[in-house]
C-alpha positions as CSV (number, residue, x, y, z in Angstrom):
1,X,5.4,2.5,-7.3
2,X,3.0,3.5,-4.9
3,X,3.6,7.0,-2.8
4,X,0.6,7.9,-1.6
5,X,-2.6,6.7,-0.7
6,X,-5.8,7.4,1.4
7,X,-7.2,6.0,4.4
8,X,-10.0,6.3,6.3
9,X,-10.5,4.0,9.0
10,X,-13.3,2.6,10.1
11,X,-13.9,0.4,13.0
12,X,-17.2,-1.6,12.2
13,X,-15.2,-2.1,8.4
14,X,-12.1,-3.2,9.6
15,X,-13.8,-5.3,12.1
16,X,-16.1,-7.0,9.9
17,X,-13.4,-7.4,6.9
18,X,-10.2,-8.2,8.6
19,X,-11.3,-9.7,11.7
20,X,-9.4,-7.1,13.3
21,X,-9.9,-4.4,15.8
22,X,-8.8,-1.0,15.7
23,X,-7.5,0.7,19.1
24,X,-7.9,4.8,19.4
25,X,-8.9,7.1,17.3
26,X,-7.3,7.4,13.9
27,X,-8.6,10.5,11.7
28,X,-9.4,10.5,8.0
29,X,-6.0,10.5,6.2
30,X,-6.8,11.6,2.4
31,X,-2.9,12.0,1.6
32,X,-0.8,9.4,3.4
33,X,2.8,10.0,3.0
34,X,5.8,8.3,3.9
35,X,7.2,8.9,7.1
36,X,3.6,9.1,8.9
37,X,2.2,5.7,11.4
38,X,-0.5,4.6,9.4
39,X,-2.8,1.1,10.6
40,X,-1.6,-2.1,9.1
41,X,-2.4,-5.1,10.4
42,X,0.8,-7.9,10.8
43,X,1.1,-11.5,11.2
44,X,2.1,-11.4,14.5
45,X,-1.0,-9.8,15.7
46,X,-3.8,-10.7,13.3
47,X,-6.9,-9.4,15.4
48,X,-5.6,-6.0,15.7
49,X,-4.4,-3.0,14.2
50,X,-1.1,-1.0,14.5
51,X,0.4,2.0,13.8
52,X,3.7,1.8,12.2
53,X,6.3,4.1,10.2
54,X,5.9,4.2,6.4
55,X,9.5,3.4,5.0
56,X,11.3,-0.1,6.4
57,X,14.0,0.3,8.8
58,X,16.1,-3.0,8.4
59,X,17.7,-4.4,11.2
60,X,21.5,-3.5,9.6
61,X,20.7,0.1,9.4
62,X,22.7,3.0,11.1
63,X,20.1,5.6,10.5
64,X,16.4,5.7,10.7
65,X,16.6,8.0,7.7
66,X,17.2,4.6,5.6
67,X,13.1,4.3,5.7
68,X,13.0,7.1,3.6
69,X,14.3,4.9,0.4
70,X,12.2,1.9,1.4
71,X,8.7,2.8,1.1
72,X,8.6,0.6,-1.3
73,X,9.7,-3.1,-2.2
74,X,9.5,-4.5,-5.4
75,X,8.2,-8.0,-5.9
76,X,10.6,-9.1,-8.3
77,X,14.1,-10.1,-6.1
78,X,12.5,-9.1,-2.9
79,X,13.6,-12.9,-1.6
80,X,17.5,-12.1,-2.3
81,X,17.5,-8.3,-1.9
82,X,19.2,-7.9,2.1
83,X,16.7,-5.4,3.1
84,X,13.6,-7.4,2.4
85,X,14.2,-11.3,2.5
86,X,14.4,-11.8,6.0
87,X,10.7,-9.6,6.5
88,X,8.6,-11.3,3.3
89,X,9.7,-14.7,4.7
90,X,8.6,-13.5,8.2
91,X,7.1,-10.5,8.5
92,X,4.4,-9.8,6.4
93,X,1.5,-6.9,6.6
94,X,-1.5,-6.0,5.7
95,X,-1.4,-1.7,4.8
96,X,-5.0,-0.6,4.4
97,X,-6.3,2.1,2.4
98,X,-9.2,3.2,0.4
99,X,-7.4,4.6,-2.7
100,X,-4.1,5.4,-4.0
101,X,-2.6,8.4,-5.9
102,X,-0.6,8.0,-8.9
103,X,0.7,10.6,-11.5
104,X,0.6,10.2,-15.3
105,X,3.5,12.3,-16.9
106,X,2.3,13.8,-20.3
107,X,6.0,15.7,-20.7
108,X,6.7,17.9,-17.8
109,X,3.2,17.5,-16.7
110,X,2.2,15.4,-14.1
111,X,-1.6,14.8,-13.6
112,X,-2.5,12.9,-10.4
113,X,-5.4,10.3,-10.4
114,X,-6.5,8.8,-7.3
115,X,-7.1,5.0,-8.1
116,X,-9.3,2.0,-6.2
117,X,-10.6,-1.3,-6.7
118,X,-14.1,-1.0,-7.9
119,X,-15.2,-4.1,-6.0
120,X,-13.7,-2.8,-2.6
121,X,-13.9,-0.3,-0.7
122,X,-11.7,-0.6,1.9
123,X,-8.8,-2.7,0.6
124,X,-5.1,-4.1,1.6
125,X,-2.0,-3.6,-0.3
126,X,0.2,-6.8,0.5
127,X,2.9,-5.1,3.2
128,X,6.1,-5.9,5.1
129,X,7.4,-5.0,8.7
130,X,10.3,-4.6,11.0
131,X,11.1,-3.6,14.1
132,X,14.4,-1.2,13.8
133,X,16.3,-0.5,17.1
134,X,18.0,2.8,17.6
135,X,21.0,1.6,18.9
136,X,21.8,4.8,20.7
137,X,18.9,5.7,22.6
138,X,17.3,2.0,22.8
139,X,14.3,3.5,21.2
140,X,12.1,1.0,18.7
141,X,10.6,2.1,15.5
142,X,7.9,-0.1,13.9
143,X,8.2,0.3,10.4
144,X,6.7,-0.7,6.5
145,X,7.0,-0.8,3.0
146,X,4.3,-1.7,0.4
147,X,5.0,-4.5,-2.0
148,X,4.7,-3.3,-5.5
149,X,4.9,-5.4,-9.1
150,X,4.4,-4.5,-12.9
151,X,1.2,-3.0,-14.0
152,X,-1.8,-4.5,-15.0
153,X,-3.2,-3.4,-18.6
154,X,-5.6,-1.0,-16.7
155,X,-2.5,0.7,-14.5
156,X,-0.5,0.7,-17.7
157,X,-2.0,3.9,-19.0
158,X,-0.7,5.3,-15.8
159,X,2.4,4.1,-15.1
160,X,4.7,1.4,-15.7
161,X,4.5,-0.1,-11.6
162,X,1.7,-0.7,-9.3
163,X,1.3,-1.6,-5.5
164,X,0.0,-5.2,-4.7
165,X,-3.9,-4.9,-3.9
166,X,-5.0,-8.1,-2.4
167,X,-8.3,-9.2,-3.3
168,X,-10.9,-9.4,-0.1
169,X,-11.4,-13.0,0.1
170,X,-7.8,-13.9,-0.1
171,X,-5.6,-10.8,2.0
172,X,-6.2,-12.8,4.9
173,X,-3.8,-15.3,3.8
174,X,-1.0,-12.9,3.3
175,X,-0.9,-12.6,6.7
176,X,-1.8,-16.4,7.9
177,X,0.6,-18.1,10.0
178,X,-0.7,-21.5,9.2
179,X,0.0,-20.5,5.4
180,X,3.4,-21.7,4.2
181,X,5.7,-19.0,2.2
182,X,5.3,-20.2,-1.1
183,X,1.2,-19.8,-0.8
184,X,1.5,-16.0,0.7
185,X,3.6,-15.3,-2.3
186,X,1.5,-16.6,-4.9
187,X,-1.2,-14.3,-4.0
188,X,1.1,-11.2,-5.4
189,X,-0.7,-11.1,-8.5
190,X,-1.6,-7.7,-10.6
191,X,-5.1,-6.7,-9.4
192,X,-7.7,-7.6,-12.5
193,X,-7.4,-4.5,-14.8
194,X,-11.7,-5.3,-14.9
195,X,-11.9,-3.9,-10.9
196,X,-9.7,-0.6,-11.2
197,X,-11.1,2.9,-11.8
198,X,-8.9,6.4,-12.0
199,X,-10.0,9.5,-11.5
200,X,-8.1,12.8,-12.1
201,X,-7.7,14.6,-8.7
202,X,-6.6,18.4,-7.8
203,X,-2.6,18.6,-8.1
204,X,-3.2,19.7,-4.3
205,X,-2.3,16.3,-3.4
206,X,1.0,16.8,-4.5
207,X,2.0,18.9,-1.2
208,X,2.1,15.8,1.6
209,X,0.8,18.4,4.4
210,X,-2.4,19.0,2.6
211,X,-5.2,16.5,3.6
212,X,-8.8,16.4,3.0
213,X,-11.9,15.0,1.3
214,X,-11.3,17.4,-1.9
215,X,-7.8,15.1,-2.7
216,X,-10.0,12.5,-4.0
217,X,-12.7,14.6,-5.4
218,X,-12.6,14.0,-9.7
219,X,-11.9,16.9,-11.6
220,X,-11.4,16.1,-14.9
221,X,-10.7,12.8,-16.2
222,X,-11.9,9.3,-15.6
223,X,-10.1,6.1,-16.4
224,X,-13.1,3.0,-16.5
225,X,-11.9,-0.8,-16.0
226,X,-10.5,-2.6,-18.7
227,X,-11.8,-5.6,-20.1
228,X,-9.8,-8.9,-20.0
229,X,-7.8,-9.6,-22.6
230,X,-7.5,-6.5,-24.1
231,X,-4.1,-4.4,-24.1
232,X,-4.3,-0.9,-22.4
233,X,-5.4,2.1,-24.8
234,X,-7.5,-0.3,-27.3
């Protein structure tokens, strides 16, 4: 799964990567946590990013509290699953980010590592939107969820999930309205376990309302790139 991530936005970066330009002022984020507008970038308006809620509102729901369970989609029955089918068809997102955080569980323990590809910098998980209406105040809430699969040998030693990182020269396409369906979703594939280092981070991370440079700061462990073709831990 993927709960929380880093993100630090810069223009010139997103400008020259994505083709797409960034409106206001958006601060350093090193702990992005569901529930907070963070800058994706949708089909509908390619050259520019937005801020929207992290959790999907579907169109059926009563509450906005429903985002809460739907930070996440998984890849695997996202086409029949109610909640999702109508938005990977026709809604689809880019979520940037710099890192991620994910926690290792050695018994009770949990260790957190804060994990990126080691051939990008600034990257995009593959994302999808919606527009939720409140239907008692008329008030619209644009919301996300990150699309997440089974690890990759190198997120294996991890956990048993990880979020779809799109590499550079193809995230454009998850997003391209000339693209048919069936080619957007052919690019959800496990990011190569050869471009994806760990490091251990402070357990400071864990509390969402703390946020700065020191989150992804190593402390302890480091997890290299695996080679291809070998199984995680040889």
């Amino acid at each position: 799964m993927c709960g929380r991530y880093a993100i630090l936005l810069d223009a010139a970066q997103v400008e020259s990567q994505f083709a797409a330009q960034v409106e206001g002022n958006f601060p350093a984020n090193f702990n992005a946590a569901p529930a907070r507008n963070l800058p994706v970038i949708t089909n509908e308006s390619p050259g520019r990013v937005q801020f929207f809620r992290w959790g999907l509102i579907p169109d059926w729901a009563k509450e906005e509290n429903a985002g809460y369970k739907m930070i996440n989609a998984r890849m695997e029955g996202i086409t029949e699953k109610a909640s999702f089918r109508k938005a990977v068809r026709q809604q689809r997102c880019l979520v940037l980010a710099n890192s991620f955080y994910e926690w290792r569980a050695a018994g009770k323990v949990k260790t957190p590592y804060s994990i990126r590809p080691t051939d990008q910098e600034l990257f995009a998980f593959a994302g999808i939107w919606n527009r939720w209406v409140n239907r008692e105040t008329g008030e619209e809430i644009p919301t996300f969820a990150i699309i997440t699969m089974e690890a990759n040998p190198f997120m294996q030693r991890l956990h048993d999930r990880m979020p779809a990182v799109l590499p550079a020269d193809t995230a454009h396409r998850w997003i391209d309205s000339k693209a048919s369906f069936e080619e957007a979703f052919a690019l959800l594939q496990p990011y190569p376990a050869s471009r994806m280092r760990a490091v251990e981070v402070s357990r400071q991370v864990n509390k969402a309302t703390n946020n700065g440079p020191d989150l992804i700061t190593c402390v302890g462990d480091i997890i290299e790139p695996v080679e291809e073709g070998r199984a995680a831990g040889a």
